[in-house]
C-alpha distance (Angstrom), angle and dihedral (degrees) to the residues before:
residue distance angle dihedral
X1 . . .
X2 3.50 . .
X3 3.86 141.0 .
X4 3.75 90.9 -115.4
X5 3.53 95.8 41.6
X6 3.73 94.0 50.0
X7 3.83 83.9 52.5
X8 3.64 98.4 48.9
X9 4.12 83.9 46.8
X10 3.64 83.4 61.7
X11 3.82 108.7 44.2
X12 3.89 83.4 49.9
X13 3.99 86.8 48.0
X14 3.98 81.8 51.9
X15 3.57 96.2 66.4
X16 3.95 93.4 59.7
X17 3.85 96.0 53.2
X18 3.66 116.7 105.3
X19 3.81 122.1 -165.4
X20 3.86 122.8 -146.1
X21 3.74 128.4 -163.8
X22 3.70 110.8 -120.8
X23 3.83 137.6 -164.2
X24 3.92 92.6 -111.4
X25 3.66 141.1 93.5
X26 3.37 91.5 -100.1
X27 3.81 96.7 62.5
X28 3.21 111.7 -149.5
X29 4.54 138.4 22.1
X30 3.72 124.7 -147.7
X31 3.83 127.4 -161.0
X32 4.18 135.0 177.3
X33 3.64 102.5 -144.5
X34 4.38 86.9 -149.0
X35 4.27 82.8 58.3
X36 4.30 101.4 56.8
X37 3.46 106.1 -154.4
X38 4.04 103.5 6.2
X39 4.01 106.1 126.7
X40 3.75 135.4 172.9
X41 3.76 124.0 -170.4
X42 4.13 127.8 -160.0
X43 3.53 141.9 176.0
X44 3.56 85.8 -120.6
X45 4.03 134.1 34.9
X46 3.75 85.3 -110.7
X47 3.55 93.0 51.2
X48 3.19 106.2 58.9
X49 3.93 91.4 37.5
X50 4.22 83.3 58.1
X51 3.57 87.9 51.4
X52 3.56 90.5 44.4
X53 3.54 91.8 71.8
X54 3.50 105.0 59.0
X55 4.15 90.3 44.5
X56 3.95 78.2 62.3
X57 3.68 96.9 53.2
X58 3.75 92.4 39.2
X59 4.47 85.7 51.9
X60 3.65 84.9 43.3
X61 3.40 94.1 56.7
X62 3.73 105.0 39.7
X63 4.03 86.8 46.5
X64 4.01 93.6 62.4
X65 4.03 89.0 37.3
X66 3.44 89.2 65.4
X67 3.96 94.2 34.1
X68 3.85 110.0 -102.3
X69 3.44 120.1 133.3
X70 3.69 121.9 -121.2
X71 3.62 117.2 -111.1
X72 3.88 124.0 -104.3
X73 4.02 109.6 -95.5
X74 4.30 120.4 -179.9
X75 3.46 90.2 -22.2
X76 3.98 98.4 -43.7
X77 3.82 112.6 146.2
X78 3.76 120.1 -114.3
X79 3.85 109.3 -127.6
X80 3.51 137.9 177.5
X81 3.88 123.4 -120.6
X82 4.26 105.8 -86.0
């Protein structure tokens, strides 16, 4: 799989992710329900949605490194690492 298809995997990925306020320092959580257990946390919605991305890049990455496929997202294709 490719660099710009791990990246497009991701952006699509970003549009699933909902952010929560919570009663912490840290403000607020997001999560991608097609990434279990990736999370990003902000001081503001937006921040933790920014950081979001690169947790989904950094799952993406460690998923085909150990050879899992990615899950299907808006019609991306799920593919194994190459």
């Amino acid at each position: 799989m490719t660099e710009q298809q791990v990246t497009d995997w991701a952006a699509a990925a970003g549009h699933r992710t909902t952010v929560e306020q919570i009663d912490d320092p840290e403000g607020f959580v997001a999560e991608c329900d097609v990434a279990p257990g990736a999370l990003a946390f902000g001081r503001t919605a937006e921040e933790a949605q920014d950081e979001m991305r690169t947790v989904l890049l950094d799952w993406a990455a460690l998923r085909l490194e150990r050879g899992y496929r990615l899950p299907p997202v808006r019609g991306t294709v799920a593919a194994t690492a190459s």
